[in-house]
NUBALO-149871 format. One line per 2 residues: their letters; for each residue x, y, z of C-alpha. Coordinates in steps of 0.25 Angstrom, whole numbers, plus 2048, in hexadecimal, padded with zeros to 3 digits. Each point is the difference from the previous one (the first is absolute). Example, Ala and Ser with C-alpha at 12.3 -4.5 7.8 and 13.67 -1.06 7.14 Angstrom:
NUBALO-149871
AS) 831,7EE,81F ~ 806,80E,7FE
END
This chain:
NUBALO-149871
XX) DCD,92E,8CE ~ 807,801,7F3
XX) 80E,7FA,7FA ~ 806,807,7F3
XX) 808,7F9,7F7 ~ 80A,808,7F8
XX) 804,7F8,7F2 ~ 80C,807,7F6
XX) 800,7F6,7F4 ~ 805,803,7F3
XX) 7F6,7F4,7F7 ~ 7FF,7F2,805
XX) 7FD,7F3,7F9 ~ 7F5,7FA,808
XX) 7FE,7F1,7FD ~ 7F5,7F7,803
XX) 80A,7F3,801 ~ 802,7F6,80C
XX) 80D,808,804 ~ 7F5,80E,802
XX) 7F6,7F6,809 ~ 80C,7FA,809
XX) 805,810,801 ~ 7F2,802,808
XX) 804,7F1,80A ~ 80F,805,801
XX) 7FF,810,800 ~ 811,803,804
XX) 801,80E,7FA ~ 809,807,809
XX) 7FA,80D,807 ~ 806,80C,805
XX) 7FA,808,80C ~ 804,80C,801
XX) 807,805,80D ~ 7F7,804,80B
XX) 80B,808,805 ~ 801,808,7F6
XX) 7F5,80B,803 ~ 7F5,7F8,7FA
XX) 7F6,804,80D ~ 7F7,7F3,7FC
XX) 7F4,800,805 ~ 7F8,7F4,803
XX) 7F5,7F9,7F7 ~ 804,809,7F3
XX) 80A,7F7,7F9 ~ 807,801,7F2
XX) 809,7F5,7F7 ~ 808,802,7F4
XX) 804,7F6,7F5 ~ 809,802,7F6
XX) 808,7FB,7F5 ~ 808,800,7F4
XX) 808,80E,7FD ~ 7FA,808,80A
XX) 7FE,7F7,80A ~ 7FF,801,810
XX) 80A,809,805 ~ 7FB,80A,7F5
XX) 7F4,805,80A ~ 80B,806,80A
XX) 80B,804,7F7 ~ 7FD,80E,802
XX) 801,808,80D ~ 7F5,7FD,808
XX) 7F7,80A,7FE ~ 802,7FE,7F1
XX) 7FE,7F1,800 ~ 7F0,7F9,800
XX) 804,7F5,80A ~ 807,80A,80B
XX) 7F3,806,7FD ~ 7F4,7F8,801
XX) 809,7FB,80D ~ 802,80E,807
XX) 7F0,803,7FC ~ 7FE,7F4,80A
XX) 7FF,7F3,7F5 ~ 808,7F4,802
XX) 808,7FF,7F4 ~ 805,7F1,7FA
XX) 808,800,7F5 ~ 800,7F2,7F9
XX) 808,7FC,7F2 ~ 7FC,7F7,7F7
XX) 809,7F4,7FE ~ 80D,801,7F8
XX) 806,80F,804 ~ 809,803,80A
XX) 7F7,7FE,80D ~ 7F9,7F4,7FA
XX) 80A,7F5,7FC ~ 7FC,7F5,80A
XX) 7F5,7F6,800 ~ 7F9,7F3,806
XX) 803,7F6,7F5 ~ 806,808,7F6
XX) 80D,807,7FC ~ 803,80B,7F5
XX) 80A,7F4,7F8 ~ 7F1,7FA,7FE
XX) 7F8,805,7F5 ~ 7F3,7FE,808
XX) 804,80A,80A ~ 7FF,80B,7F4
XX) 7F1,7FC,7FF ~ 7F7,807,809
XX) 7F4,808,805 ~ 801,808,80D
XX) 7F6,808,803 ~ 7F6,7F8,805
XX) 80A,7F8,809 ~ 806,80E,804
XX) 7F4,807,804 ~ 7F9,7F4,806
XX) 80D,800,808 ~ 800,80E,805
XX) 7F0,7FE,804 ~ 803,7F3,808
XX) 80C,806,808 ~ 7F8,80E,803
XX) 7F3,7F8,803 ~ 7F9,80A,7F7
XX) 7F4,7FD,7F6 ~ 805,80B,7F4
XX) 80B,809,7FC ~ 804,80B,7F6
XX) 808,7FE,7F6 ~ 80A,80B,7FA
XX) 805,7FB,7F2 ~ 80B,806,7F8
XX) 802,7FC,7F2 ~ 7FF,7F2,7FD
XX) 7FB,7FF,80F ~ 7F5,806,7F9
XX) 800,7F4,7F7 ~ 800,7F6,807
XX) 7F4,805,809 ~ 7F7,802,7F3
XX) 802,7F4,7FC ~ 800,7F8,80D
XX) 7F2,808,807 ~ 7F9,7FE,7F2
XX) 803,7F2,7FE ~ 7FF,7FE,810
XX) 7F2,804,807 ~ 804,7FA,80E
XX) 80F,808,7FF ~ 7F9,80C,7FC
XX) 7F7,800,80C ~ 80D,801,809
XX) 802,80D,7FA ~ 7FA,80D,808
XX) 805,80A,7F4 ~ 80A,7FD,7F5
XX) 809,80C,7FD ~ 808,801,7F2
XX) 80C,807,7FD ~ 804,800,7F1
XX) 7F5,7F7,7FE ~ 805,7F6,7F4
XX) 7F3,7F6,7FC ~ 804,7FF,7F1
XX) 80B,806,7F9 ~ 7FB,803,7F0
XX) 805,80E,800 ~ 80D,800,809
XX) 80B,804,7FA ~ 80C,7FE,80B
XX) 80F,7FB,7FD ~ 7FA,7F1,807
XX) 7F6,7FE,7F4 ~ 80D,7FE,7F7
XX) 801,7F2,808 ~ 7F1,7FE,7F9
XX) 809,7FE,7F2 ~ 805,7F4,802
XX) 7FA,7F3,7FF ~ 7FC,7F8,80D
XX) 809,7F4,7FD ~ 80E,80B,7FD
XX) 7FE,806,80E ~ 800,7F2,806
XX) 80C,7FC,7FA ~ 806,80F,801
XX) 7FD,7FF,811 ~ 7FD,7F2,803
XX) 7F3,7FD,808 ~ 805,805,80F
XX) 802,80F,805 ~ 801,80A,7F8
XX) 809,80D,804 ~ 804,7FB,80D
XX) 805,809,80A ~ 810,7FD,802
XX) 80D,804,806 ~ 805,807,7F3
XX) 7F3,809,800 ~ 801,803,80D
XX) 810,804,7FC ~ 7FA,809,7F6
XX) 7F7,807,80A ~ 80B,803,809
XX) 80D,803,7F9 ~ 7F8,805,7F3
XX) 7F5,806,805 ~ 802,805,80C
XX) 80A,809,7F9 ~ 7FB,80F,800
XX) 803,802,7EF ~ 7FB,7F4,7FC
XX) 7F2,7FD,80B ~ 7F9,809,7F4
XX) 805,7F5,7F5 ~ 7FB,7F6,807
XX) 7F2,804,805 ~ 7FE,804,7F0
XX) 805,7F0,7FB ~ 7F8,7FB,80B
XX) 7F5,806,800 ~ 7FD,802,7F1
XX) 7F9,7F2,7FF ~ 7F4,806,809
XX) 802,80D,7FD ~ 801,80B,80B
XX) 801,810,801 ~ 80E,803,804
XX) 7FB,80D,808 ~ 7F6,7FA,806
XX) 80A,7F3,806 ~ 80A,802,80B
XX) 80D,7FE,7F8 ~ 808,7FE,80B
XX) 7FC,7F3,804 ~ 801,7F9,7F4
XX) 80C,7F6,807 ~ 7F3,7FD,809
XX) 7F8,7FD,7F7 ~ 809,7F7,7F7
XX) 805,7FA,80B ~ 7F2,7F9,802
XX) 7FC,801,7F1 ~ 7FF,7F7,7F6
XX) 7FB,7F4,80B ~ 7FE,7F6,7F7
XX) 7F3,7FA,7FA ~ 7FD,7F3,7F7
XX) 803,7FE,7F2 ~ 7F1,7FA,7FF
XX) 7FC,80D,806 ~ 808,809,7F3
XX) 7FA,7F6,7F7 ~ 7F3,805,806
XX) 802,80E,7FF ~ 805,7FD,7F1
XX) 7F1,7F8,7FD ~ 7F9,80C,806
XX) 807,80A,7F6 ~ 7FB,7F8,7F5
XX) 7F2,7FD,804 ~ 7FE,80C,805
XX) 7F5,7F7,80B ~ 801,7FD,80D
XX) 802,7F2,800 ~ 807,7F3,807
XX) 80D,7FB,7FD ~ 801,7F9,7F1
XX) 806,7F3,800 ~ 7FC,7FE,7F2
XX) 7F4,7F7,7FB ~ 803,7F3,807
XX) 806,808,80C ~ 7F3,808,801
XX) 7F7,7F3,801 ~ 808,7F9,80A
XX) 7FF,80E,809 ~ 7F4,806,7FC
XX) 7F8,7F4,7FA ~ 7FF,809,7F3
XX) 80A,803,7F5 ~ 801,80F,802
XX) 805,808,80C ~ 7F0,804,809
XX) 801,80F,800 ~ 7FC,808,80D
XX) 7F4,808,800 ~ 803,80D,808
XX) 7F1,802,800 ~ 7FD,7F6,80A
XX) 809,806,80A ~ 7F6,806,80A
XX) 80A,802,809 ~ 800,812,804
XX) 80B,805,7F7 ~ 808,80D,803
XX) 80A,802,7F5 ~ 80C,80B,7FD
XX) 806,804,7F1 ~ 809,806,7FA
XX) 801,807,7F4 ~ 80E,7FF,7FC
XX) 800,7F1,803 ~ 805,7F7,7F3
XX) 7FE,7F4,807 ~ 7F2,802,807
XX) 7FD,807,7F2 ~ 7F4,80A,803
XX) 7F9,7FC,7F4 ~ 7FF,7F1,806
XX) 7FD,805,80E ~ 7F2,809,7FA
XX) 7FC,7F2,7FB ~ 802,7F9,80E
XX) 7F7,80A,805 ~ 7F5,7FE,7F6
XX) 804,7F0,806 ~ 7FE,803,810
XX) 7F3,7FD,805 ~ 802,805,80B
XX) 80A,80E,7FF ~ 7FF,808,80F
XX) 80B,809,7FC ~ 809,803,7F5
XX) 80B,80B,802 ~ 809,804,7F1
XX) 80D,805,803 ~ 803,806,7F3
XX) 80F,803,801 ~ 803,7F1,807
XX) 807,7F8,7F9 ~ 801,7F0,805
XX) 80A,802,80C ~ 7FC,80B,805
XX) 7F4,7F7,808 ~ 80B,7FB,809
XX) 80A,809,800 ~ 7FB,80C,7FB
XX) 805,810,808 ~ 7F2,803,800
XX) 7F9,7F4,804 ~ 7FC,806,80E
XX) 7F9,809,7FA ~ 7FA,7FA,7F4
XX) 7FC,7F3,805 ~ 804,7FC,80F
XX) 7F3,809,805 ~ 7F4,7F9,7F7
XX) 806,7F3,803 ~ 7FE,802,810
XX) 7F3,807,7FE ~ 7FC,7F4,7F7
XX) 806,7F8,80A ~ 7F8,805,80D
XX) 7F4,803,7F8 ~ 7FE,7F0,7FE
X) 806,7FB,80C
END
């Protein structure tokens, strides 16, 4: 038997502080389950789970129509789908001892606590693990850094796959300019881009017009970059109703030290931060060599944000690549919402899938 965790991040500032150790004792992400009445035909003992977070986040797996959306998917082909987010967006704003006013609730590490979660309540020994972007990300770094974690993992599957960023060149890396301490004082040291009422007033009475749908899907989506042809348009409201989610300021901080480093490395909270952390004065970087976790991953070659040229150098990196599908007209988006996806990618995923069950 078999569980399947489905992860859309965007990047992700894993810490190795006392708030990531207490995430694992007080684990109070909010899940979704997705509604067995809506034709999902679950069979018994094949399972699936989905975590997700920052600007795509949960809901962004069954934004489609069902047949065009992974998680309506995976559940119709008999998999229980979970669908987690990570604390901080929309789904995920409560907590044991914390509270979003509290900078300590902006420092996390959720995988581990999200995936031992999903094994303890399905009984199950491993999962899959379907990542998009920096769900991607964060599974590099956790199942190289973690050999106990990555033994939970039956097959790791990665959509957009983003390890390092050296050669990326989309809108997001402008972030990257600034200095650490200016995006701090520019977005204080809580959420970032939260989801609220006048967003999901722009979704409605903006969006959801006809004439202007097309100006918003080309604002919205020109941070990740996406095919206008190859996204259905008309659900642009939809899609902005539930988009941007939200994230942590730590976690754009992140994303701004990955551009510049061009590794893949933990959070740097500067010299004296670093030895308090990490016991060293510089950030530990994450060596995707040591992942021996089975690795199926899926490209594209109009993406700006998983850049192709930095994808070709994560495959020299993955010890242990079972399957690896370039897309060469995907950009970024069109992993989760793209027209063709049933075509393109659903099929290898389900024959991966039951290949390894």
């Amino acid at each position: 038997m078999a569980c399947v965790l489905v992860c859309a991040l965007l990047l992700c500032a894993l810490l190795h502080s006392s708030s990531s150790v207490s995430a694992q004792r007080r684990f109070h992400e909010r899940t979704q389950k997705l509604d067995p009445e809506v034709n999902m035909n679950i069979v018994r003992g094949r399972r699936s789970s989905c975590s997700t977070a920052f600007w795509r986040q949960g809901s962004n797996w069954v934004t489609n129509p069902p047949s065009s959306s992974l998680g309506f998917v995976l559940a119709d082909a008999g998999y229980d789908v979970w669908i987690g987010n990570s604390r901080g967006n929309t789904w995920s704003r409560r907590h044991q001892t914390l509270n979003p006013d509290q900078e300590d609730f902006w420092k996390f590490r959720i995988l581990p606590a999200a995936i031992n979660h999903v094994l303890n309540v399905t009984a199950q020994d491993q999962i899959f693990y379907i990542g998009h972007s920096q769900g991607t990300t964060i599974a590099f770094m956790a199942f190289s850094a973690l050999p106990e974690l990555a033994s939970k993992i039956k097959l790791f599957f990665g959509l957009a796959p983003v390890a390092t960023v050296a050669f990326t060149d989309s809108p997001m890396t402008k972030l990257s300019i600034l200095p650490d301490a200016l995006i701090w004082d520019l977005f204080g040291r809580r959420d970032f881009l939260p989801q609220n009422d006048y967003i999901k007033w722009l979704a409605e009475h903006v969006c959801g017009k006809r004439l202007l749908s097309e100006l918003c899907g080309n604002i919205f989506f020109v941070l990740c970059g996406f095919d206008e042809k190859n996204l259905n348009m008309t659900r642009t409201p939809v899609y902005t109703t539930h988009c941007p989610a939200g994230t942590s300021v730590q976690n754009m901080v992140h994303w701004a030290q990955a551009v510049h480093g061009g590794k893949l490395t933990a959070f740097d909270f500067g010299a004296a931060g670093n030895m308090k952390h990490y016991n060293q004065t510089t950030p530990p970087e994450y060596h995707v060599k040591d992942m021996t976790v089975p690795t199926a991953l899926f490209s594209g070659g109009q993406d700006t944000l998983a850049d192709p040229k930095d994808v070709a150098v994560l495959l020299t990196q993955v010890s242990n690549l079972v399957y690896h599908q370039h897309i060469q007209h995907w950009e970024h988006l069109d992993f989760i919402w793209g027209l063709d996806a049933p075509e393109q990618m659903f099929p290898p995923i389900l024959k991966l899938l039951q290949e390894h069950l």
